[in-house]
MIFI-364536 format. One line per 4 residues: number of its first residue (from 1); their letters; for each residue z, x, y of C-alpha. Coordinates in Angstrom, 1 decimal. Example, Ala and Ser with C-alpha at 12.3 -4.5 7.8 and 13.67 -1.06 7.14 Angstrom:
! MIFI-364536
1	AS	7.8:12.3:-4.5 ~ 7.1:13.7:-1.1
//
This chain:
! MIFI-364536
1	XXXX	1.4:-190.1:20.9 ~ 5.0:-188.8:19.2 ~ 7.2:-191.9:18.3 ~ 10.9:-191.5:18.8
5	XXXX	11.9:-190.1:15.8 ~ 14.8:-192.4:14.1 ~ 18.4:-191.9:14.9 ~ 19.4:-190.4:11.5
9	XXXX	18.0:-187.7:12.2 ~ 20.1:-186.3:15.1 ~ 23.5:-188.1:14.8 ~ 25.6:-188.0:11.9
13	XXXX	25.8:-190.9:9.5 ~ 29.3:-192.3:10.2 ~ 30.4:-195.2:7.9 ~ 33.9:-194.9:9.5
17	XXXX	36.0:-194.4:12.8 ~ 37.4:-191.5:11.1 ~ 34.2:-190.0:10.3 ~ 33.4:-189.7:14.1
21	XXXX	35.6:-186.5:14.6 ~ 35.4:-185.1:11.3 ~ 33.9:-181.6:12.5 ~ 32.2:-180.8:9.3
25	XXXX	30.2:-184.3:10.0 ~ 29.9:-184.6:13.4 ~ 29.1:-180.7:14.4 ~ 28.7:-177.9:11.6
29	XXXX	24.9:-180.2:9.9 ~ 23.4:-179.3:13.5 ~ 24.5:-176.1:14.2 ~ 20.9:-175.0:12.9
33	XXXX	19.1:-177.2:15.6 ~ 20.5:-174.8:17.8 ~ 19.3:-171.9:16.5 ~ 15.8:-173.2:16.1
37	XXXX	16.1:-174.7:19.4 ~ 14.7:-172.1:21.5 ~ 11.5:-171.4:19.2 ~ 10.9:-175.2:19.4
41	XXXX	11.1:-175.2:23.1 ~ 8.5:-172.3:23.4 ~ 6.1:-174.3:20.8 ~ 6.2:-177.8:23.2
45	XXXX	6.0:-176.0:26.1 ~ 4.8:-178.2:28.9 ~ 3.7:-181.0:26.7 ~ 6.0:-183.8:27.9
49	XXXX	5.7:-186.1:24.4 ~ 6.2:-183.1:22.7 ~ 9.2:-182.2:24.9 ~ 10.5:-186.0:24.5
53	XXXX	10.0:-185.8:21.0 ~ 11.8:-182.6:20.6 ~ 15.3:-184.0:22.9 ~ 15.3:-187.5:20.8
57	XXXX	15.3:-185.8:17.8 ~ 18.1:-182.8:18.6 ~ 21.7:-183.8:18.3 ~ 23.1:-184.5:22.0
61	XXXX	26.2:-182.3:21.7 ~ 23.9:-179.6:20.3 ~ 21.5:-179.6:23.2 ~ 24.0:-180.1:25.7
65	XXXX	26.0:-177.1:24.5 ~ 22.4:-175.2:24.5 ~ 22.2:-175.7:28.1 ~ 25.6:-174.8:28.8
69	XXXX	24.1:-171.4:27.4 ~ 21.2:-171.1:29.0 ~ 22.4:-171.7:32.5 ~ 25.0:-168.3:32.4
73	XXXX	22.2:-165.9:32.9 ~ 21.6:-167.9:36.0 ~ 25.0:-167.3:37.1 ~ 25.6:-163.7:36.3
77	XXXX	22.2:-162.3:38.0 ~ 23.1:-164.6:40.8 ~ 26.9:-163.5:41.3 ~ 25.9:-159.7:40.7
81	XXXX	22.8:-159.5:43.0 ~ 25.0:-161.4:45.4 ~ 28.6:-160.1:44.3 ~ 29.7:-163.2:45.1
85	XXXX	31.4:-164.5:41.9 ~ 31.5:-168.6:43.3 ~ 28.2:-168.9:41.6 ~ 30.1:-171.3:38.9
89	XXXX	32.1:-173.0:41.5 ~ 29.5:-174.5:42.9 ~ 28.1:-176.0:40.3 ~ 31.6:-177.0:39.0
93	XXXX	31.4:-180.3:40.9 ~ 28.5:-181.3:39.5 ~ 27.9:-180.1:35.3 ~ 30.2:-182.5:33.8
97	XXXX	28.6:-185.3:35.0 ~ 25.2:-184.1:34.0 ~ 26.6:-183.4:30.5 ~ 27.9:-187.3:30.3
101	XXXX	24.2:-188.2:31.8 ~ 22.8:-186.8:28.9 ~ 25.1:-188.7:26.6 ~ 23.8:-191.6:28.2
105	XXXX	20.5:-191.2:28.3 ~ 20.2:-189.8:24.8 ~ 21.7:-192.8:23.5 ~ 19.8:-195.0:25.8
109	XXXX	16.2:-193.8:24.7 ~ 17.7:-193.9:21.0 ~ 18.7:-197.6:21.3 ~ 22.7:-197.1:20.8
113	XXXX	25.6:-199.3:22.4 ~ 26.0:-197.8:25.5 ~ 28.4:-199.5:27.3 ~ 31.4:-197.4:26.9
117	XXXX	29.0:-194.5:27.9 ~ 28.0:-196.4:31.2 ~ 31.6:-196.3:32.3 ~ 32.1:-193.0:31.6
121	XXXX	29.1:-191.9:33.7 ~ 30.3:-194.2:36.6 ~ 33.9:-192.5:36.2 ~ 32.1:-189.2:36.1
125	XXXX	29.3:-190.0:39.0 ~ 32.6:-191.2:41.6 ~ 34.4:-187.8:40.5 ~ 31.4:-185.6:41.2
129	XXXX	30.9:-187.3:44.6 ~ 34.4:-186.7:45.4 ~ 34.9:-182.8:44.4 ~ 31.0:-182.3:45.7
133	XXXX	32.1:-183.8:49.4 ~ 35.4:-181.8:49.6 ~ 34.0:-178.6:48.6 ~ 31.2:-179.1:50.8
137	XXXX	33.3:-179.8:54.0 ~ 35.7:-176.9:53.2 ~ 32.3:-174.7:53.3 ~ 32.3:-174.3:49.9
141	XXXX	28.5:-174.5:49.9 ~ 28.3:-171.8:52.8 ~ 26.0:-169.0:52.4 ~ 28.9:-166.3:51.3
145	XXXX	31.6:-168.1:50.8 ~ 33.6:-167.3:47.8 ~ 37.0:-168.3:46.1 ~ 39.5:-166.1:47.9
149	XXXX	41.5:-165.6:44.8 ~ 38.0:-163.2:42.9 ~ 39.0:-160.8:45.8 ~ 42.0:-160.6:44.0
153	XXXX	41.1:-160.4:40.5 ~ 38.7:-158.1:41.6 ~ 41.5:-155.7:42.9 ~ 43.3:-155.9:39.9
157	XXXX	40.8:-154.1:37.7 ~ 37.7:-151.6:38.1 ~ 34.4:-152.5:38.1 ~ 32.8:-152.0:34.6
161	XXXX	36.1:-154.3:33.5 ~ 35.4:-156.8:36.5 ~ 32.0:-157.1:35.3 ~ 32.7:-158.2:31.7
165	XXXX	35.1:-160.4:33.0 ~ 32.5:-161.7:35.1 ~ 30.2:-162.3:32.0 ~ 32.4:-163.1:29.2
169	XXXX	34.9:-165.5:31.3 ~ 33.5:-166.2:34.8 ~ 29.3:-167.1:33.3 ~ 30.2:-167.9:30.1
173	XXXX	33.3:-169.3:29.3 ~ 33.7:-171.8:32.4 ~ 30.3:-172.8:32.0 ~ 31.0:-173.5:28.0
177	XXXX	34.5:-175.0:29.2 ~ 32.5:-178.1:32.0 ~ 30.7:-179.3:28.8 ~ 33.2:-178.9:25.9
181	XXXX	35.2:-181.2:28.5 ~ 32.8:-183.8:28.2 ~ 32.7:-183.7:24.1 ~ 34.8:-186.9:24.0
185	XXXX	31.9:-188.6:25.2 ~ 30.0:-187.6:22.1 ~ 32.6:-188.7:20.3 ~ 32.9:-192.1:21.8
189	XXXX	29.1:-192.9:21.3 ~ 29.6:-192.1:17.7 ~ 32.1:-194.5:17.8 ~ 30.3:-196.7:19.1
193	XXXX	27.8:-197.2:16.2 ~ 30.6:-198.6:13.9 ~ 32.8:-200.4:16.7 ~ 29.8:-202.1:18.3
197	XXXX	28.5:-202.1:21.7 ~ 31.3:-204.6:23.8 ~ 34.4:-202.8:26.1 ~ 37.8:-203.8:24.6
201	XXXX	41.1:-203.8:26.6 ~ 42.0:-200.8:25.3 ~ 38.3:-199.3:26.8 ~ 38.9:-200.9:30.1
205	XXXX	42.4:-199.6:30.4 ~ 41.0:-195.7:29.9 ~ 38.0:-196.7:32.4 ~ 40.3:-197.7:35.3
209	XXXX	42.7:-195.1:34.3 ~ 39.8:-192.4:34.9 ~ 39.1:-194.4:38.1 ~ 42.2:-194.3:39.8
213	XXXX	43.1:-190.8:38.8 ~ 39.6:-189.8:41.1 ~ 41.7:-192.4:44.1 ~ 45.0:-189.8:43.3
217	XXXX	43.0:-186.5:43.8 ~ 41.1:-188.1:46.8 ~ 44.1:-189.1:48.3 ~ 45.5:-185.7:48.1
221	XXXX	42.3:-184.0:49.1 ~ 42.2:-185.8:52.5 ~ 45.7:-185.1:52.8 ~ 45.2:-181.6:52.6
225	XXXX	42.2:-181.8:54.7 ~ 43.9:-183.6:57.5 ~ 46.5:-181.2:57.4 ~ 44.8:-178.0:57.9
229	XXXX	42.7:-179.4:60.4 ~ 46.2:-180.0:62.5 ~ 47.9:-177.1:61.1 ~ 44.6:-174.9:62.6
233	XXXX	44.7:-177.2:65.9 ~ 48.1:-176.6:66.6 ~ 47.6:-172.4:66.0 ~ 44.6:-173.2:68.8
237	XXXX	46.4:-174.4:71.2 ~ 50.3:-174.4:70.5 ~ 50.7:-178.2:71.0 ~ 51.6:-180.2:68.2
241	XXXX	48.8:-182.7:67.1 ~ 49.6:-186.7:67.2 ~ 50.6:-188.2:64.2 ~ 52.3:-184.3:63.1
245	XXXX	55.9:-182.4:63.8 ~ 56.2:-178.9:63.7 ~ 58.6:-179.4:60.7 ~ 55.1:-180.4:58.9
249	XXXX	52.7:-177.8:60.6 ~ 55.1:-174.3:61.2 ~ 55.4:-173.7:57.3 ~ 51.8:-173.3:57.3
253	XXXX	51.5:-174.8:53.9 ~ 51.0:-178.8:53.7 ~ 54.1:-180.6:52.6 ~ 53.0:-184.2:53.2
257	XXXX	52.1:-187.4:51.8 ~ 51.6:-186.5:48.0 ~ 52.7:-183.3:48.8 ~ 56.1:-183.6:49.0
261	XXXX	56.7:-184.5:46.0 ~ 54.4:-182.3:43.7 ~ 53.2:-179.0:45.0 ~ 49.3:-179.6:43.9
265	XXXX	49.1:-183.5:43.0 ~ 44.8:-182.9:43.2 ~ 45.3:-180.1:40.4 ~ 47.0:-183.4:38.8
269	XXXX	44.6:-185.5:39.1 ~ 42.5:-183.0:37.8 ~ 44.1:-182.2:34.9 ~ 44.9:-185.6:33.6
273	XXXX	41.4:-187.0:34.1 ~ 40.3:-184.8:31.0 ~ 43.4:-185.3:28.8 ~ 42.9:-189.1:29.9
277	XXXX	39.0:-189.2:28.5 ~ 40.4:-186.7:25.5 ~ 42.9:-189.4:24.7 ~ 40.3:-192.0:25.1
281	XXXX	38.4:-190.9:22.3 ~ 41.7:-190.1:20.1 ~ 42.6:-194.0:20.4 ~ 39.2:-194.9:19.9
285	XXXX	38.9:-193.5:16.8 ~ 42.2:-193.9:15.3 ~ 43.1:-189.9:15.6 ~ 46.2:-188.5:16.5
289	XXXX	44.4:-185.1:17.6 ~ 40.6:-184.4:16.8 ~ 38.7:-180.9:17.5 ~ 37.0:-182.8:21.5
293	XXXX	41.0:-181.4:22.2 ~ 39.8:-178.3:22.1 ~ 38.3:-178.9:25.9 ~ 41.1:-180.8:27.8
297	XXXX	43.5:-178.2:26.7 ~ 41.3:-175.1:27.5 ~ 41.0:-176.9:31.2 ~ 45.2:-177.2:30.9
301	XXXX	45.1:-173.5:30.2 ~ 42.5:-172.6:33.0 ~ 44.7:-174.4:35.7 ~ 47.7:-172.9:34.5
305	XXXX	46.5:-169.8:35.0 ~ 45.0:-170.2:38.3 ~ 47.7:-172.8:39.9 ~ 50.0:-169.1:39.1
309	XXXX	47.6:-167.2:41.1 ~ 47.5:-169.7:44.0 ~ 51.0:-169.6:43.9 ~ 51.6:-166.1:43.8
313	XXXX	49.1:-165.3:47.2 ~ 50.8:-168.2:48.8 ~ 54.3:-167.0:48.4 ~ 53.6:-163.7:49.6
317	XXXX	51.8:-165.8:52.6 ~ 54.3:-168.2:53.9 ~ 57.9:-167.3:53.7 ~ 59.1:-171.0:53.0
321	XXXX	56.6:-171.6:50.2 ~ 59.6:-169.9:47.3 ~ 62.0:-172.4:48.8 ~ 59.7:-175.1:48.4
325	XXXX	58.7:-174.2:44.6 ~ 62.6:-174.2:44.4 ~ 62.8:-178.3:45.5 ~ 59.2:-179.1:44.6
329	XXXX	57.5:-180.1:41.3 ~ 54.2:-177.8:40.5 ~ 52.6:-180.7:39.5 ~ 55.0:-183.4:38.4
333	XXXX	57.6:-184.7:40.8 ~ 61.2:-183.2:40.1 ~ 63.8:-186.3:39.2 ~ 66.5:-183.9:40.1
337	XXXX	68.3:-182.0:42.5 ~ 67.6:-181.4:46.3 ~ 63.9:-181.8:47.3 ~ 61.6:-180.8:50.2
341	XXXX	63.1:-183.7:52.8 ~ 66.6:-182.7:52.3 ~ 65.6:-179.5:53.1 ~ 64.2:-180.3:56.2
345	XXXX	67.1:-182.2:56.9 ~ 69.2:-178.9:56.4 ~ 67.3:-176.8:58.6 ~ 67.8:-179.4:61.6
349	XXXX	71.3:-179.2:60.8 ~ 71.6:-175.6:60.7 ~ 73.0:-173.5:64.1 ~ 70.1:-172.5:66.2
353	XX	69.5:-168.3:66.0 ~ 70.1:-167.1:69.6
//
């Protein structure tokens, strides 16, 4: 039987908090485990001590990011023999969390401090529930349902172009993008080793933080739940639900509850969450900035890019939705001028059109 092999041998020896996001410590020793990762897997094969043997004794961020790779094929023969390019989507709910599992686990079965990791798993295990259940109810899941915005994408371009797009970004960059969001958590376990194993205010301030920014986007998901369910009730059947005006239902875009005052407070939440465990990690470790940055701001970038797309479709939807991007924060709320209500309040004022 293959004993665990010791720790050394898969983290690097940190002496100092500093030392846990020095790259050319904490990354570039093990970038050869990677390499030789796949020829080591093909050598245990379906011997489970040898299998053990080989995960305890391969740097976590290494073998997470080897998964990361080895899961795209899955998603590019998948969306192509489908063409249904939601293949990532669906599993978008759900790979961070497994990433911060395998922090956890790693350091579990290699005897580090793990409470810090614990929390972040719970944070992580709550956010996955909630983004699982709200894609699911809004058919996400559905055999052929796909993000409406890849129709658009796709129309932008031909299809030799689409389908490097659909490898190089869609398969391979978003996959590499869930796990390089987690890499604060690698981070935070090195820490770990020289801080010692016990939660400090400062911890317990970032874990509740994480917390209630999965309350905000739950919050706004059942908002926009509730709303469409009303806004598709009253297109049914002409009458306006109870509990709804048609001030809130005729624009056909939700402008409610956390709504009226930032135009995608879930995107928010979203957003935060990852700059929030980023951050968690700088303060931990004493650093201003550190290279784990590298994935909260690629996920700033992504929902930049996307929250314009929304935007565009929907202003070319719903004729009110400029005037509400006019009065409306994208994702902060606007401290100035005129916003959504006193819109409303205008309209009601306004001469009727015979």
């Amino acid at each position: 039987m293959l004993l665990p092999p010791p720790v050394g041998s898969a983290l690097p020896i940190v002496k100092t908090l500093a030392d846990c996001v020095d790259f050319s410590k904490t990354v570039t020793p093990f970038v050869d485990q990677l390499i030789a990762l796949p020829s080591q897997l093909v050598q245990a094969g379906a011997d489970t001590e040898a299998l053990k043997h080989l995960y305890l004794s391969t740097n976590p961020l290494i073998s997470g990011f080897a998964f990361a790779l080895a899961i795209t094929p899955i998603f590019l023969i998948v969306s192509e023999i489908n063409k249904n390019y939601s293949q990532v989507d669906r599993c978008w709910s759900l790979l961070p969390t497994v990433y911060n599992l395998h922090y956890d686990v790693w350091a579990r079965l290699n005897g580090l401090p793990t409470q810090r990791l614990d929390n972040i798993l719970a944070f992580s295990v709550c956010w996955s529930i909630r983004l699982t259940f709200n894609y699911w109810r809004r058919g996400g899941y559905s055999i052929g349902s796909e993000d409406y915005r890849w129709e658009t994408v796709r129309s932008w371009v031909n299809r030799p172009l689409f389908f490097i797009f659909n490898i190089l970004f869609i398969c391979i960059a978003q996959s590499v993008l869930l796990f390089t969001v987690t890499t604060p958590t690698y981070v935070l376990m090195l820490a770990s080793r020289v801080s010692g194993q016990n939660m400090n205010t400062t911890d317990i301030v970032f874990a509740r933080v994480l917390m209630a920014l999965v309350l905000l986007e739950f919050f706004a998901d059942g908002s926009q739940w509730n709303f469409h369910k009303a806004k598709h009730a009253y297109q049914k059947t002409a009458k306006v639900p109870v509990g709804w005006t048609r001030e809130d239902l005729e624009p056909g875009f939700n402008t409610t509850g956390l709504f009226r005052y930032s135009r995608h407070p879930n995107f928010l939440g979203e957003q935060l969450i990852w700059v929030t465990l980023y951050q968690w990690g700088c303060v931990e470790t004493s650093s201003l900035y550190n290279w784990t940055g590298v994935g909260a701001m690629s996920y700033l970038i992504l929902f930049q890019s996307s929250t314009w797309l929304t935007e565009k479709l929907s202003a070319e939807k719903y004729p009110e939705y400029k005037i509400y991007q006019q009065r409306v924060g994208k994702f902060l709320p606007k401290l100035t001028g005129p916003g959504w209500g006193e819109y409303l309040e205008a309209q009601k004022k306004a001469p009727k059109k015979k």
